[in-house]
C-alpha positions in Angstrom: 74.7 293.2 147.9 76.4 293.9 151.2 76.1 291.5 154.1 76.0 293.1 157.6 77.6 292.1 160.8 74.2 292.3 162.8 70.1 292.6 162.1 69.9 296.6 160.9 66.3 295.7 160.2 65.6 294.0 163.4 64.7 297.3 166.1 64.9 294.1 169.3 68.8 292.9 167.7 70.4 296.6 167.2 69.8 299.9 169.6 69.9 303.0 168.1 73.1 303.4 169.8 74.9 300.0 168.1 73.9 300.8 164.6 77.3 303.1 164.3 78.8 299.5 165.2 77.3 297.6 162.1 79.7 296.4 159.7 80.0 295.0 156.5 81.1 291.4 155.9 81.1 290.7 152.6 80.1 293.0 149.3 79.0 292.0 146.1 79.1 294.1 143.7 78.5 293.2 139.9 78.2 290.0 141.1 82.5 290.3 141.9 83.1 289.6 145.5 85.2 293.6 146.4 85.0 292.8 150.0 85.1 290.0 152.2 86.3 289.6 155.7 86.3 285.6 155.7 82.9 285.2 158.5 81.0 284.2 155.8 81.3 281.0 154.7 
């Protein structure tokens, strides 16, 4: 499972040209945490 810095699905929350700025927050994978930048809480 990843977790995303913005709406990817939401066409009103990302342009086409912000999508290359969408990041991951956190990643789950396994159900191990193997990334996690501390936003979520």
């Amino acid at each position: 499972m990843a977790v995303l810095n913005r709406n990817y699905f939401d066409p009103h929350a990302v342009s086409d040209a912000d999508v290359k700025k969408i990041n991951s927050v956190l990643t789950v994978l396994g159900g191990v945490v193997v990334h996690d930048t501390g936003v979520v809480y």
